[in-house]
C-alpha positions as CSV (number, residue, x, y, z in Angstrom):
1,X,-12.8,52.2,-51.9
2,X,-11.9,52.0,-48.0
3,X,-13.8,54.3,-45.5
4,X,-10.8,56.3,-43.9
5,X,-9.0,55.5,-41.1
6,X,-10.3,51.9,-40.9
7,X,-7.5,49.5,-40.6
8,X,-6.9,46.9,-43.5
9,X,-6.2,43.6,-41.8
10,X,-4.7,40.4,-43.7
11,X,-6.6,37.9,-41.5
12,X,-9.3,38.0,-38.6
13,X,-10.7,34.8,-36.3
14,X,-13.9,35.8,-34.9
15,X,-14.2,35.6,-31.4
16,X,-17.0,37.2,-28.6
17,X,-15.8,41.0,-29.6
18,X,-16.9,40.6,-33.1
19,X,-20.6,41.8,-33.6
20,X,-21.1,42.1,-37.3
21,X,-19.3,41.0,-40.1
22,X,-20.4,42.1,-44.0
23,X,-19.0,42.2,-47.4
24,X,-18.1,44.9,-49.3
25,X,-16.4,45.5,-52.6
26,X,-12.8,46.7,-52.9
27,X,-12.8,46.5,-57.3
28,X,-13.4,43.2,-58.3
29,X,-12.6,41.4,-55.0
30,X,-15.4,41.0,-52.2
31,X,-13.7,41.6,-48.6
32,X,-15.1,42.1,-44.7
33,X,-16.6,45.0,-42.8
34,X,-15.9,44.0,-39.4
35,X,-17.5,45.4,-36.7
36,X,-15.6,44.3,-33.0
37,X,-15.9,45.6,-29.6
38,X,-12.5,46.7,-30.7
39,X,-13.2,48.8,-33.1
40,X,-14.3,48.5,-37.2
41,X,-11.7,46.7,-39.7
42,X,-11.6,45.3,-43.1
43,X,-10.1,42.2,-43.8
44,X,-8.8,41.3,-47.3
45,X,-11.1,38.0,-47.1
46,X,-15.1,37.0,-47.8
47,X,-17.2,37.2,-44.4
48,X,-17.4,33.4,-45.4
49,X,-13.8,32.2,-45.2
50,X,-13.7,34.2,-42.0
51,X,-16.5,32.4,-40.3
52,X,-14.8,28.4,-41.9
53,X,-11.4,29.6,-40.9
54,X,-12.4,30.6,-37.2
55,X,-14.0,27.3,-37.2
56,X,-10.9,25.5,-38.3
57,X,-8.5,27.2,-35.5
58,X,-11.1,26.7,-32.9
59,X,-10.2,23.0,-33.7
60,X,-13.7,22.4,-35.6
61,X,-14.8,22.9,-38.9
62,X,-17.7,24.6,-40.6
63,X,-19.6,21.5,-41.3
64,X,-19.2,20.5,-38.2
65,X,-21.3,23.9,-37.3
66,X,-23.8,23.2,-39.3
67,X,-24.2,19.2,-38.8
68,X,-24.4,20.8,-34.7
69,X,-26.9,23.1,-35.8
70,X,-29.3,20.6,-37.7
71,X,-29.3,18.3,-35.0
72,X,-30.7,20.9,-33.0
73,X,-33.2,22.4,-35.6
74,X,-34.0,19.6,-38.6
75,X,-32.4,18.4,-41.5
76,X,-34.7,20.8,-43.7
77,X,-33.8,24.2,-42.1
78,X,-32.1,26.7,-44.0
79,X,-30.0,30.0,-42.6
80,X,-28.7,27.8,-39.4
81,X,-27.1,29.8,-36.6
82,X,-23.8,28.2,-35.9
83,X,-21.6,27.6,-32.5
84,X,-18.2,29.0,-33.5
85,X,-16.7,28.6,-30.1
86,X,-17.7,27.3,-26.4
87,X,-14.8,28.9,-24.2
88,X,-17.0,29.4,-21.5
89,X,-19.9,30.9,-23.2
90,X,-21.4,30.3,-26.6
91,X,-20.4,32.4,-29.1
92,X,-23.2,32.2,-32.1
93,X,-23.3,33.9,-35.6
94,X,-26.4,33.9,-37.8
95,X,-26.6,34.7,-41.4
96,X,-28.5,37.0,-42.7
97,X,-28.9,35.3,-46.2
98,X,-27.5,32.0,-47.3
99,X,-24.4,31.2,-45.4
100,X,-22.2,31.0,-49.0
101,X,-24.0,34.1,-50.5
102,X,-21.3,36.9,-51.1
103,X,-23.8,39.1,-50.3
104,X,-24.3,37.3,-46.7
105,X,-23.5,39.2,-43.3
106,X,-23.1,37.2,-40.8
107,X,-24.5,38.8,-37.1
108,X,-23.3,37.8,-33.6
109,X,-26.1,37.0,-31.3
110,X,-23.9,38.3,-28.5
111,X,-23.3,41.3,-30.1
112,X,-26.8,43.1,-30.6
113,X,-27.9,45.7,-28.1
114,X,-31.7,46.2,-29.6
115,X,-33.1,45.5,-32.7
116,X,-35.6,48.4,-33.7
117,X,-39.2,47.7,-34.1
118,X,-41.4,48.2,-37.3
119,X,-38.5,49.4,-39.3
120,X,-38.2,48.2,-42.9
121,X,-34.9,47.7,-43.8
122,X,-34.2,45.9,-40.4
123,X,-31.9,48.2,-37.7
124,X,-30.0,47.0,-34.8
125,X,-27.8,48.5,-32.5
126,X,-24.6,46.9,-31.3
127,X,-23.4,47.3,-27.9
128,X,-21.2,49.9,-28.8
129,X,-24.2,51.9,-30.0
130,X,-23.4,51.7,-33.1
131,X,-26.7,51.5,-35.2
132,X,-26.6,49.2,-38.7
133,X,-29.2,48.9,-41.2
134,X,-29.9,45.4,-42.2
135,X,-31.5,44.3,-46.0
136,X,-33.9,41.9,-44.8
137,X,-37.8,42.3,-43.3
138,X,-37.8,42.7,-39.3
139,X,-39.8,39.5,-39.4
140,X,-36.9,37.6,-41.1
141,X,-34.2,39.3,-38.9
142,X,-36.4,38.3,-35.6
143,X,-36.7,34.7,-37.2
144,X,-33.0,34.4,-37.5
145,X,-32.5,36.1,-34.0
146,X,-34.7,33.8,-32.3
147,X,-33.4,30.7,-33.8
148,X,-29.6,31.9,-32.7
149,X,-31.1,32.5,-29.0
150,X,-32.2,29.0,-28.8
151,X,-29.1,27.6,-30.6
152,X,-27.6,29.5,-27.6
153,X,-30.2,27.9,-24.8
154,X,-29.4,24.4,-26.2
155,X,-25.6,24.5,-26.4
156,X,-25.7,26.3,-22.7
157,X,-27.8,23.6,-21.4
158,X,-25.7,20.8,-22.4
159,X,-22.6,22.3,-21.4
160,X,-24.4,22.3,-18.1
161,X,-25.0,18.3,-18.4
162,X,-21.7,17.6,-19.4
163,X,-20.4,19.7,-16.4
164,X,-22.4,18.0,-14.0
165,X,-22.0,14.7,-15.3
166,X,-17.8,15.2,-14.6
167,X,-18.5,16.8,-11.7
């Protein structure tokens, strides 16, 4: 059921240590691989109520996220890379599949070291070294990772503006 020595957590809030988050089944019920610069834990929630309720305590919502992320890239776009938080630096997440999907893993821009060339599944490697094996074509993964870079660009760039403009 659980890999050993991997702590079971009630509740997690992303932040810039988490680097990967994916489901897995525990019987019935779906819960969260986490993978943090702290360390791996799973959390007895869906990767998707983890990415809403970070939202919500960062004093946003997931819509919100999302309406952000159209803006930038078109009403029509599907798989949107979201701003979870702007303490500072951006933190973005992409999804690897549709955002609701239970099968979804959600990926941390700020949290990949490489992503490995030609391989089929996708690999990356996190900055702790870890290496993870991703179900989707490198071309799809490099989409998703370049749209989360420029998601990334944008938000930077108007935080710049609005600095300036109170400056």
């Amino acid at each position: 059921m659980f890999k050993k020595n991997v702590p079971v957590l009630k509740s997690y809030h992303i932040t810039l240590d988490t680097y990967l988050i994916e489901p897995i089944m525990c019987g019935e019920k779906i819960y969260s691989y986490v993978y943090d610069k702290k360390g791996e834990f799973i959390v007895e929630r869906k990767p998707f109520y983890i990415v809403r309720r970070s939202c919500d305590v960062l004093g946003y919502n997931y819509k919100s996220a999302i309406k952000f992320s159209k803006e930038f890239f078109g009403k029509d776009k599907h798989k949107l890379p979201i701003l979870i938080a702007h303490d500072g630096k951006p933190n973005i997440l992409f999804p690897i599949y549709s955002p609701t999907s239970p099968n979804n893993i959600w990926v941390g821009l700020h949290g990949i070291a490489n992503i490995g060339v030609n391989k089929h599944p996708s690999e990356i490697t996190l900055l702790d070294g870890k290496e993870k094996t991703l179900p989707v074509s490198i071309t799809s993964l490099n989409s998703q990772y370049v749209y989360a870079t420029m998601l990334y660009k944008y938000s930077s760039q108007l935080k710049m503006m609005i600095q300036n403009k109170t400056s």
